[in-house]
LUMRO-570425 format. One record per residue (C-alpha): residue in three letters; chain; x negated, y, z; residue number from 0. Coordinates in steps of 0.1 Angstrom, whole numbers, padded with zeros to 4 digits. Example, Ala and Ser with C-alpha at 12.3 -4.5 7.8 and 13.67 -1.06 7.14 Angstrom:
! residues 2
+-----+---+-------+-------+-------+-----+
|   r | c |     u |     v |     w |   k |
+-----+---+-------+-------+-------+-----+
| ALA | A | -0123 | -0045 |  0078 |   0 |
| SER | A | -0137 | -0011 |  0071 |   1 |
+-----+---+-------+-------+-------+-----+
This chain:
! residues 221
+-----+---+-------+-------+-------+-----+
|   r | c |     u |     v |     w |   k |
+-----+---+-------+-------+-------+-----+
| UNK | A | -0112 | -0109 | -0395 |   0 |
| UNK | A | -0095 | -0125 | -0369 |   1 |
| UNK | A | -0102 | -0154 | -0351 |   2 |
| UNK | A | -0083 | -0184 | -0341 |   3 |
| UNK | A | -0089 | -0207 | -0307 |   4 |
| UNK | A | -0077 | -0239 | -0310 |   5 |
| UNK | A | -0056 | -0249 | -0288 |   6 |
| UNK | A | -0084 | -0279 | -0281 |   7 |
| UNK | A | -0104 | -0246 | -0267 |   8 |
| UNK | A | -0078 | -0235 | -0248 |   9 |
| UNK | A | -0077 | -0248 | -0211 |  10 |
| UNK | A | -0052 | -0263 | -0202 |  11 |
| UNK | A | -0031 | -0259 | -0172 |  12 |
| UNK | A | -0047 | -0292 | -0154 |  13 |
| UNK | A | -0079 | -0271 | -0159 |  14 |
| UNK | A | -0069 | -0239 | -0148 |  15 |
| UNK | A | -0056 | -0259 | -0111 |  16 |
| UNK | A | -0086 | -0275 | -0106 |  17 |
| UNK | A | -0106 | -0243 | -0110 |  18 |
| UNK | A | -0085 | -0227 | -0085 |  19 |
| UNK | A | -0091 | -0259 | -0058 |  20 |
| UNK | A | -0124 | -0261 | -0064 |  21 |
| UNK | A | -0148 | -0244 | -0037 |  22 |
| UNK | A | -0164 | -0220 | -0061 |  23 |
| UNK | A | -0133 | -0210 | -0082 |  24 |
| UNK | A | -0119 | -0199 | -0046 |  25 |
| UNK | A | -0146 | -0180 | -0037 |  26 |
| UNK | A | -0145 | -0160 | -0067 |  27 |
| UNK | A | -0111 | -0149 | -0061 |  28 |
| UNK | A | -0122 | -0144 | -0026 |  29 |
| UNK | A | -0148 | -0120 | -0038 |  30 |
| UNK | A | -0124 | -0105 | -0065 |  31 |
| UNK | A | -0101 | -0098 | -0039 |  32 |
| UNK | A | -0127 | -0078 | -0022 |  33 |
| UNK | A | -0134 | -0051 | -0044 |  34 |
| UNK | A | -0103 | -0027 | -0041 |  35 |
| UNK | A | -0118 | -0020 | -0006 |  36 |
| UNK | A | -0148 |  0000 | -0008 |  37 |
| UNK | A | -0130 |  0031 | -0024 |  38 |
| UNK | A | -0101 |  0025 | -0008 |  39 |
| UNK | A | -0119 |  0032 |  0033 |  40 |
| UNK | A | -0140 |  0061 |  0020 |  41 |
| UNK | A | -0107 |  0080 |  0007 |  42 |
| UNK | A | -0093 |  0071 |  0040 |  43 |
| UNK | A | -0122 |  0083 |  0053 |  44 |
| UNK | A | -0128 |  0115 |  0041 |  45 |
| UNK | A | -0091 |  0123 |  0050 |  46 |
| UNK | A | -0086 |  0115 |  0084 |  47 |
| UNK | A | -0122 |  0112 |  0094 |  48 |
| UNK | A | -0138 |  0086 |  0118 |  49 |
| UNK | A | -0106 |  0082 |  0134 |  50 |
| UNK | A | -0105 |  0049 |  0153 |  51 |
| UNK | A | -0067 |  0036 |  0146 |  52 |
| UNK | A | -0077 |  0045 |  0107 |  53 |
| UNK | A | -0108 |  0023 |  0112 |  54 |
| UNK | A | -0096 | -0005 |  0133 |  55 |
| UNK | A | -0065 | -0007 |  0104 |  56 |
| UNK | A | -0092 | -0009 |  0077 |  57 |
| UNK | A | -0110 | -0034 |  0097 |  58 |
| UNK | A | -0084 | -0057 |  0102 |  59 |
| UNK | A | -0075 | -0059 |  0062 |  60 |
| UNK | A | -0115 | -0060 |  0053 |  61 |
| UNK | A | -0117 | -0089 |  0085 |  62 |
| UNK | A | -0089 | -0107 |  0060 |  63 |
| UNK | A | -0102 | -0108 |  0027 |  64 |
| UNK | A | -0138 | -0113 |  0037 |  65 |
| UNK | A | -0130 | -0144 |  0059 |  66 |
| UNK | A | -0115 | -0165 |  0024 |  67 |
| UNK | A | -0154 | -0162 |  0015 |  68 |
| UNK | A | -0156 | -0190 |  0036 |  69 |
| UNK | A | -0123 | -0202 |  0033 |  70 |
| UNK | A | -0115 | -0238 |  0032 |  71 |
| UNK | A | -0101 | -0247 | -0005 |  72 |
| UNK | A | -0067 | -0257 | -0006 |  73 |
| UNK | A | -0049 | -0285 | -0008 |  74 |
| UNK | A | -0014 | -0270 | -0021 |  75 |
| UNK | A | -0010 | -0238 | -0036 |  76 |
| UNK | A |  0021 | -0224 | -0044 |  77 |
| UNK | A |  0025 | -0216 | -0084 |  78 |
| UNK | A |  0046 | -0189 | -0085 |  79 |
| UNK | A |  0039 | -0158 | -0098 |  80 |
| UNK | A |  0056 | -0134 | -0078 |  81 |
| UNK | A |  0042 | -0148 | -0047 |  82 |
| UNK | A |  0009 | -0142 | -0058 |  83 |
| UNK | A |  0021 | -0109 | -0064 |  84 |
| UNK | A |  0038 | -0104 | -0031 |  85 |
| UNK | A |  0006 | -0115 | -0016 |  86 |
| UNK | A | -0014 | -0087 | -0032 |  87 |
| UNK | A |  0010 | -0060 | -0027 |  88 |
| UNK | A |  0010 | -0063 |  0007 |  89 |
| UNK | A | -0026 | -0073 |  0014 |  90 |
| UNK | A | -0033 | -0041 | -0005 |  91 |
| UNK | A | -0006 | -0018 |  0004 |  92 |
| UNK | A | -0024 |  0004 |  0028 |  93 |
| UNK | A | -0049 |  0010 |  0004 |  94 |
| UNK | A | -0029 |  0015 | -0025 |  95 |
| UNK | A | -0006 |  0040 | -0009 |  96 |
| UNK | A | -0026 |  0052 |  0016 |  97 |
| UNK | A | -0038 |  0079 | -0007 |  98 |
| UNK | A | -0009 |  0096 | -0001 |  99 |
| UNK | A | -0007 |  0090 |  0035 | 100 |
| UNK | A | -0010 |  0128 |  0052 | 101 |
| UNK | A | -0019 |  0138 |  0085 | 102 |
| UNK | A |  0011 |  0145 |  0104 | 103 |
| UNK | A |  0024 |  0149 |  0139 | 104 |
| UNK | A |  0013 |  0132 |  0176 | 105 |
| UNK | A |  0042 |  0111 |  0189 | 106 |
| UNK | A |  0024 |  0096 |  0213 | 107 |
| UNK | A | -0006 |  0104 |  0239 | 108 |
| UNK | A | -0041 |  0095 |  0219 | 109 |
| UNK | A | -0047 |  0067 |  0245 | 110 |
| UNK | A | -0013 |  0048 |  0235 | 111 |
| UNK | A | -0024 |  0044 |  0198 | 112 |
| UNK | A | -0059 |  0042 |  0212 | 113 |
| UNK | A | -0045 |  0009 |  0232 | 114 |
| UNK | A | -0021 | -0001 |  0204 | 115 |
| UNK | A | -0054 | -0002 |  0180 | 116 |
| UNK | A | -0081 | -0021 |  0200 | 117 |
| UNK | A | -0047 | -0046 |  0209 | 118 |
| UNK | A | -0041 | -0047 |  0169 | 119 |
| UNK | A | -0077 | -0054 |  0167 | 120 |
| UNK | A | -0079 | -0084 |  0194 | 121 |
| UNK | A | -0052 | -0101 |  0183 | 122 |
| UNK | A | -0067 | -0098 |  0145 | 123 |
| UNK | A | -0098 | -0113 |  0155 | 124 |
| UNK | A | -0084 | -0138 |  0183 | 125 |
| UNK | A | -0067 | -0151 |  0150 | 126 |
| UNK | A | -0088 | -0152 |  0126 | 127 |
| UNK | A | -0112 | -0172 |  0146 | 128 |
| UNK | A | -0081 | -0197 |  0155 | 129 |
| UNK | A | -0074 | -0200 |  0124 | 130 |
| UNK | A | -0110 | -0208 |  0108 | 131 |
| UNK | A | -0116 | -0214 |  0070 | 132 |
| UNK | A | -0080 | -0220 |  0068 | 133 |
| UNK | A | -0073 | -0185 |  0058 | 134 |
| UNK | A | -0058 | -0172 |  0024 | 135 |
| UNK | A | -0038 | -0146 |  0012 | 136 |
| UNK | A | -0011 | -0167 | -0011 | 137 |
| UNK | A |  0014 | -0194 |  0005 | 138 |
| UNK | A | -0013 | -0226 |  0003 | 139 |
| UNK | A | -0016 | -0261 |  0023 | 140 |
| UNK | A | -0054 | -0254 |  0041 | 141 |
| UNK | A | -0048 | -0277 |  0071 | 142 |
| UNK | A | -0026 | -0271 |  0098 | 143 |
| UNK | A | -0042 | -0251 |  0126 | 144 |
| UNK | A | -0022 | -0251 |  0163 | 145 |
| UNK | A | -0051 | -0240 |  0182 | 146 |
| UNK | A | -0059 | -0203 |  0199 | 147 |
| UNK | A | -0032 | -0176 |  0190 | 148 |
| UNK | A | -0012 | -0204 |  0169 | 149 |
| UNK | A | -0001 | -0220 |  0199 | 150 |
| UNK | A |  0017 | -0193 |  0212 | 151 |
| UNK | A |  0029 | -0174 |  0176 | 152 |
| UNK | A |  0032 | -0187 |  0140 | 153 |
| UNK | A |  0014 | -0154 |  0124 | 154 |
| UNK | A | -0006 | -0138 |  0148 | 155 |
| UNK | A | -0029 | -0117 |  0121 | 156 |
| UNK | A |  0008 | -0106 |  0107 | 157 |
| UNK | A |  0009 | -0094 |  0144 | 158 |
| UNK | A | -0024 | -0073 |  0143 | 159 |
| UNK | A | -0011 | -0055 |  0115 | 160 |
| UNK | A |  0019 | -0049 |  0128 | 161 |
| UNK | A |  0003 | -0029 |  0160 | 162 |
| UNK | A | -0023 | -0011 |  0133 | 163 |
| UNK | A |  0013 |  0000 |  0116 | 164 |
| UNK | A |  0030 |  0013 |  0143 | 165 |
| UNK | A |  0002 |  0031 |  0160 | 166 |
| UNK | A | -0009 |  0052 |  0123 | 167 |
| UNK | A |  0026 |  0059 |  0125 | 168 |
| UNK | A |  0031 |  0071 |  0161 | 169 |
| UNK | A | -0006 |  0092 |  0151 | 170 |
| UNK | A |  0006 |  0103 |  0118 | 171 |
| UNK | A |  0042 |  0110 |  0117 | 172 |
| UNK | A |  0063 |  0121 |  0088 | 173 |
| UNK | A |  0091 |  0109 |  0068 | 174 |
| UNK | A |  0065 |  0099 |  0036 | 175 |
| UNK | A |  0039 |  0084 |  0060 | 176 |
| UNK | A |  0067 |  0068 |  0081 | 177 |
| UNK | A |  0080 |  0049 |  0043 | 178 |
| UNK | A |  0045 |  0039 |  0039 | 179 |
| UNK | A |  0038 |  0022 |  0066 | 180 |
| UNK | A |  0075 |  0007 |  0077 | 181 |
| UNK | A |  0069 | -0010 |  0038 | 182 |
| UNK | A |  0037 | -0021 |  0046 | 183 |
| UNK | A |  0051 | -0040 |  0075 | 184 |
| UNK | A |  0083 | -0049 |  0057 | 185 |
| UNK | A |  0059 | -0067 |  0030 | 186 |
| UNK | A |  0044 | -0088 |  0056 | 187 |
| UNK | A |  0073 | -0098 |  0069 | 188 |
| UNK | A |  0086 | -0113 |  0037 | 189 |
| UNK | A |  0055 | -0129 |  0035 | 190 |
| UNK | A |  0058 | -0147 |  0067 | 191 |
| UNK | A |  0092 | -0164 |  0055 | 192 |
| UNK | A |  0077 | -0170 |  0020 | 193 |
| UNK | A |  0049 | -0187 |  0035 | 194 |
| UNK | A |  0070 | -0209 |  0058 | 195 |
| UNK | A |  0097 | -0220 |  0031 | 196 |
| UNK | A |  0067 | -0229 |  0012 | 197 |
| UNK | A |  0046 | -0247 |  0040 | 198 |
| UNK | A |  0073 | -0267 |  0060 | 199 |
| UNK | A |  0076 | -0291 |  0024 | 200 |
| UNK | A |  0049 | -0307 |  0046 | 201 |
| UNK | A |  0060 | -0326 |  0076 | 202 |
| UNK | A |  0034 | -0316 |  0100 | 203 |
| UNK | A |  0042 | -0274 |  0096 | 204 |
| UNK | A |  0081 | -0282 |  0097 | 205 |
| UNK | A |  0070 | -0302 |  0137 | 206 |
| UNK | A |  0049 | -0271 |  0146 | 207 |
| UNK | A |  0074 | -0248 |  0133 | 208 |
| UNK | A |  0101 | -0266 |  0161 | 209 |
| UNK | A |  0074 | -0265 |  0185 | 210 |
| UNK | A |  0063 | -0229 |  0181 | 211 |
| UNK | A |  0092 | -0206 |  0176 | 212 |
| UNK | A |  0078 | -0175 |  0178 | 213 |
| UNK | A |  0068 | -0159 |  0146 | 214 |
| UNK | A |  0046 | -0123 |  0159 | 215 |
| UNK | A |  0053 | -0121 |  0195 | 216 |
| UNK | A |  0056 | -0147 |  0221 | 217 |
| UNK | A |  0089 | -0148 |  0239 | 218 |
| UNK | A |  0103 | -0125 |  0217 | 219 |
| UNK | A |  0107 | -0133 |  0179 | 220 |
+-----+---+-------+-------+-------+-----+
């Protein structure tokens, strides 16, 4: 037999949006969001082996979702759908495809993407601990923060990952592996104009944007 809910029962959307401000409905996400990981590094793992641009790329992504633990509940979050969904894909890109990321050829010396690595991982952590309990993963109002690395560039972690990106692909060239990770960058960098046509509705972010036009790299775009 089955049953029916009322729609008394049912929450309601009010509901739902206060669950998701709230500090403990945003740390479940937060530890939701987690999950994916732990499989995801040991494949990666027991592919390339304790190779340090594979590591420092797993870092920075693990550095991300473990730091909205902590995070700051918001004050705005956007409602759409698909930018939740954009949000995911590209957080978890790397692990999704990575699976069937292959070893391929050297570009590049070992101490280039050795360099390119421990810069993707400075910058990652530089921002993160600018940025504070202000992190997230979808387009949402936490506070604006123009301290640290977000005086000089408007997504510095976007920059991180951008250097993890290119130095895989300089250690691990092929045309699949070189579709994976161009994509994976390519996500974030829709993300960083869905992000800002969503954030400059407030005042303050459309100011900082004026007064820091540099998006990933300082002096250059």
């Amino acid at each position: 037999m089955m049953s029916v809910v009322s729609s008394r029962d049912r929450p309601a959307p009010g509901q739902i949006a206060a669950l998701m401000f709230s500090a403990w409905g945003d740390r479940i996400i937060a530890a939701v969001a987690c999950i994916p990981f732990a499989a995801s590094v040991a494949h990666e793992m027991r592919t390339f082996g304790p190779d340090p641009a594979w590591i420092i790329t797993n870092a920075n992504f693990i550095l991300l979702v473990l730091a909205m633990l902590v995070r700051r509940p918001p004050v705005r979050v956007t409602p759409q759908p698909l930018f939740w969904l954009l949000a995911f894909i590209a957080t978890y890109w790397l692990f999704i495809m990575g699976r069937f990321a292959t070893r391929g050829v050297l570009l590049t010396p070992h101490w280039i993407i050795f360099a390119l690595s421990c810069a993707s991982f400075v910058v990652s952590v530089w921002a993160r601990l600018s940025l504070g309990r202000s992190i997230g993963l979808v387009p949402a109002d936490r506070g604006l923060v123009t301290r640290g690395a977000y005086r000089y560039m408007r997504h510095p972690i976007y920059t991180g990952i951008y250097f993890s990106y290119t130095a895989l692909t300089l250690q691990n060239f092929s045309v699949a592996n070189l579709a994976i990770f161009v994509t994976g960058a390519a996500l974030f960098v829709i993300k960083s104009f869905v992000e800002e046509n969503f954030l400059r509705q407030n005042s303050e972010y459309a100011a900082y944007m004026s007064a820091v036009p540099w998006r990933w790299l300082p002096g250059i775009i």
